[in-house]
Backbone as CSV, one residue per row, in Angstrom:
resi,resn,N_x,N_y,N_z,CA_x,CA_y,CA_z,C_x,C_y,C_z
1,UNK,-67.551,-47.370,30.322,-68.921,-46.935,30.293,-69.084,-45.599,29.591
2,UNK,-67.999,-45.027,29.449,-68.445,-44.036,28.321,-68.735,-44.020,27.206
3,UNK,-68.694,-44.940,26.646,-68.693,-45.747,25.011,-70.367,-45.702,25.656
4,UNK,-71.056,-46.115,26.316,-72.412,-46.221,26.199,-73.206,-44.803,26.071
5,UNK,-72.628,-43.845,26.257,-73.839,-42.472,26.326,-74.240,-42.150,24.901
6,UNK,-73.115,-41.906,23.573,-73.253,-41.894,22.307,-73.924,-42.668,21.657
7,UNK,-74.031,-44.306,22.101,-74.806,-44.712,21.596,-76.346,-44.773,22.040
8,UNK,-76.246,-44.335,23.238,-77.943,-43.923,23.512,-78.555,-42.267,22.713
9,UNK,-77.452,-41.677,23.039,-77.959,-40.614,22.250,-78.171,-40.389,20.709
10,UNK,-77.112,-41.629,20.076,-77.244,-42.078,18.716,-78.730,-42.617,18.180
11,UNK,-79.372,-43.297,19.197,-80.761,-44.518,19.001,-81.695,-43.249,19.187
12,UNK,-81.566,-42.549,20.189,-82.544,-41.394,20.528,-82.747,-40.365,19.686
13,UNK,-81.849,-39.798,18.443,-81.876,-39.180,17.759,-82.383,-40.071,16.894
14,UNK,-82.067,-41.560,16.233,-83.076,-42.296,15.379,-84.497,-42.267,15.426
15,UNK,-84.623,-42.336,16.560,-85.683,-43.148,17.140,-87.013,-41.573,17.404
16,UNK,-86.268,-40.420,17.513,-86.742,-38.934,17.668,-87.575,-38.879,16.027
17,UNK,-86.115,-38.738,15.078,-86.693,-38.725,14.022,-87.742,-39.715,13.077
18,UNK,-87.758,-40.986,13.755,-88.495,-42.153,13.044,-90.150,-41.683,13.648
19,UNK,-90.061,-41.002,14.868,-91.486,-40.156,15.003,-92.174,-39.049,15.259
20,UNK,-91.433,-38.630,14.277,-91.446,-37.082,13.976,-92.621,-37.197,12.943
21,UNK,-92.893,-35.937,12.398,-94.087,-35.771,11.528,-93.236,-36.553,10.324
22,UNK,-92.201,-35.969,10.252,-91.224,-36.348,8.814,-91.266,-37.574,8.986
23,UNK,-90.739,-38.309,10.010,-90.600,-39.787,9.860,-91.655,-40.455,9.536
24,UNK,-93.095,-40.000,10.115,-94.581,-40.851,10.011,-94.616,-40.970,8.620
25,UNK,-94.395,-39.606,8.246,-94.982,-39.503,6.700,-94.074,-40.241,5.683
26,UNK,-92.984,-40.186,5.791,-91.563,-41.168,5.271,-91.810,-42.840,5.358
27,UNK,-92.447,-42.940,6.511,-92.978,-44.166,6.781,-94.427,-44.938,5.801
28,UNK,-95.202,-44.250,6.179,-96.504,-44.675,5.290,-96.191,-44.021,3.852
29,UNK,-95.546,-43.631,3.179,-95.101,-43.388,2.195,-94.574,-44.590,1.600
30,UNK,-93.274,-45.343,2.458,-92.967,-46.802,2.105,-93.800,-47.507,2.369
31,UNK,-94.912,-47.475,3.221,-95.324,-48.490,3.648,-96.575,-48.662,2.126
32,UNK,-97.209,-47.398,1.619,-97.951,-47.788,0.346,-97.347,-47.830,-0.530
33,UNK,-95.928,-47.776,-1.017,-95.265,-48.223,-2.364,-94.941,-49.703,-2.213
34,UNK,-94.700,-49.830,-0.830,-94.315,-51.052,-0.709,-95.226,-52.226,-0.875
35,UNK,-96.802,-51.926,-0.423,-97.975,-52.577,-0.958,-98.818,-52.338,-2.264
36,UNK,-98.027,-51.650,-2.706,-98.501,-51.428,-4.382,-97.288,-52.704,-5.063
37,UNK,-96.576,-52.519,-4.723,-95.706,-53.528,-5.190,-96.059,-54.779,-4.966
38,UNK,-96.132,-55.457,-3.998,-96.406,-56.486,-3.625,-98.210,-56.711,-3.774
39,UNK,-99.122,-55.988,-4.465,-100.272,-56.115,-4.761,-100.019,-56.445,-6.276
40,UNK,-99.354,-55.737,-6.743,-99.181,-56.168,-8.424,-98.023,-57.179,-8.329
41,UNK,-97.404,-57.446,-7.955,-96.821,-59.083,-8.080,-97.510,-59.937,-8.019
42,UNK,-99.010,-60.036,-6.822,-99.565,-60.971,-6.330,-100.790,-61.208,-7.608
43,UNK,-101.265,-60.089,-8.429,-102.673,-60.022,-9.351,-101.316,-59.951,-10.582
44,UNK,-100.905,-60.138,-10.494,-100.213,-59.909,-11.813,-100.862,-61.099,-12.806
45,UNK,-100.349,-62.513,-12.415,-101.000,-63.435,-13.361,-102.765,-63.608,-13.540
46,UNK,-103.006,-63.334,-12.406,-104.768,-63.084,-12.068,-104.933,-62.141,-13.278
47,UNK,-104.873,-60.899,-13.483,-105.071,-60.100,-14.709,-104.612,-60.427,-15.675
48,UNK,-103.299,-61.015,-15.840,-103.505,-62.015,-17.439,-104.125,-62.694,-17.878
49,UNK,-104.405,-63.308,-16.839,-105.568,-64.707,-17.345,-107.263,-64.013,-17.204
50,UNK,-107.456,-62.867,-16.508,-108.538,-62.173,-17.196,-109.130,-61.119,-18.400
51,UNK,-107.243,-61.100,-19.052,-107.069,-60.276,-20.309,-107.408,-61.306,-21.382
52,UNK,-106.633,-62.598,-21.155,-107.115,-63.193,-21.477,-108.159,-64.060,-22.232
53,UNK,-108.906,-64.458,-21.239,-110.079,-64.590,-21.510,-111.195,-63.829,-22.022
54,UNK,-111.049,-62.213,-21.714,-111.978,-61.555,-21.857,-111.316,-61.318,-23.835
55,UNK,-110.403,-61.131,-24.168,-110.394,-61.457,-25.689,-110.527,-62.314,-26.187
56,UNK,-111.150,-63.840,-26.009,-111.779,-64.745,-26.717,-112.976,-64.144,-27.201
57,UNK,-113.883,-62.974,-25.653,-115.393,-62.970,-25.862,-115.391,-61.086,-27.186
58,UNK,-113.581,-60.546,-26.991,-114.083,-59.581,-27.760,-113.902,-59.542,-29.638
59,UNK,-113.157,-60.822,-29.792,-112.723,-61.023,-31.145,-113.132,-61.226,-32.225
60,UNK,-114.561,-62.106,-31.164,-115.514,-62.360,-32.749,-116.554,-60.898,-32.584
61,UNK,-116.818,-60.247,-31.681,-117.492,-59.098,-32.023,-116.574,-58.002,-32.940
62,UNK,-115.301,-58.171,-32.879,-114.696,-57.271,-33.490,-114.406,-57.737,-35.132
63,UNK,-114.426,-58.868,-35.530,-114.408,-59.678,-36.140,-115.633,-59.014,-37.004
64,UNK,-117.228,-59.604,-36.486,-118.105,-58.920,-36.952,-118.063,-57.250,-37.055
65,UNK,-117.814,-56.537,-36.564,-117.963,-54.977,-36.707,-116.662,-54.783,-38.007
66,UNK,-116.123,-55.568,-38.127,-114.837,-54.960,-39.323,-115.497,-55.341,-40.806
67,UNK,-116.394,-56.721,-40.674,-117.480,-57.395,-41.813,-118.165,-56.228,-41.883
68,UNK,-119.282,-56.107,-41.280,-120.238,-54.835,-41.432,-119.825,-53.955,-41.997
69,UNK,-118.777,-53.324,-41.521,-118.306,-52.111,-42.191,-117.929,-52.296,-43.575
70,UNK,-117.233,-53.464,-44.127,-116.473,-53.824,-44.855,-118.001,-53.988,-46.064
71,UNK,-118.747,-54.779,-45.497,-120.127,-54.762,-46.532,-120.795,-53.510,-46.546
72,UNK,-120.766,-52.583,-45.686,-121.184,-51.375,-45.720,-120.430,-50.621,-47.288
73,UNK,-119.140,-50.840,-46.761,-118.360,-50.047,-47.934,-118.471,-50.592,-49.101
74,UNK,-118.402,-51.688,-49.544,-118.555,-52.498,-50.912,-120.172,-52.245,-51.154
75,UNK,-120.591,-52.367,-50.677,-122.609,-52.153,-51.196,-122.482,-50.389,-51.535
76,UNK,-121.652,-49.929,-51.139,-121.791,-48.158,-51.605,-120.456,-47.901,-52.954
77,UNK,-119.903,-49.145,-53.164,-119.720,-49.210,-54.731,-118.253,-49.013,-54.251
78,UNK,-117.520,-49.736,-53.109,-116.102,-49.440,-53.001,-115.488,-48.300,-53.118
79,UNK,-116.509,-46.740,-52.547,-115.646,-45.227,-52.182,-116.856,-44.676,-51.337
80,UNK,-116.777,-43.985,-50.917,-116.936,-43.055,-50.089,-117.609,-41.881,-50.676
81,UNK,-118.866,-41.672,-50.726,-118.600,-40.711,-51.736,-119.795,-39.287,-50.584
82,UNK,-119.345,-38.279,-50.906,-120.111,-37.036,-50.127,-121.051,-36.233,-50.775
83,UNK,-122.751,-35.953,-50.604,-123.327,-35.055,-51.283,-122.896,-33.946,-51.006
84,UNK,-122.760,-32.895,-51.560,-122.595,-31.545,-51.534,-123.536,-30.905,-51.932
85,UNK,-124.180,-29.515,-51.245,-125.377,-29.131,-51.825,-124.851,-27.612,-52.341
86,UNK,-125.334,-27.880,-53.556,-124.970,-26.178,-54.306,-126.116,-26.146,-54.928
């Protein structure tokens, strides 16, 4: 029965520090990395498939805005050109 006191005093010193200020905070520390993790595993494909989709709806607007510009620049004679006032 002496083999048993060390290990109570072993668990009690765990068990001291697991609720201690240090331990709480050590604790919910894992406990939100650990649900950041397991939140982006779970949306991971969910946000692909809304990256997705949402570039079907931005391609042809971008599509058009590169035209525009592109006729912008050719109707001003293919340069750029700057008044300067002297």
């Amino acid at each position: 029965m002496g083999t048993q006191q060390p290990k109570d005093s072993c668990c009690k010193m765990i068990m001291k520090f697991l609720f201690s200020h240090i331990g709480l905070c050590a604790m919910v520390i894992l406990y939100c990395v650990a649900g950041g993790f397991i939140f982006e595993h779970l949306e991971k494909n969910n946000e692909e498939q809304i990256c997705y989709e949402s570039r079907s709806e931005y391609q042809p607007m971008e599509n058009k805005t590169i035209e525009s510009t592109l006729k912008i620049f050719y109707d001003l004679g293919g340069a750029i050109t700057t008044k300067s006032s002297r």
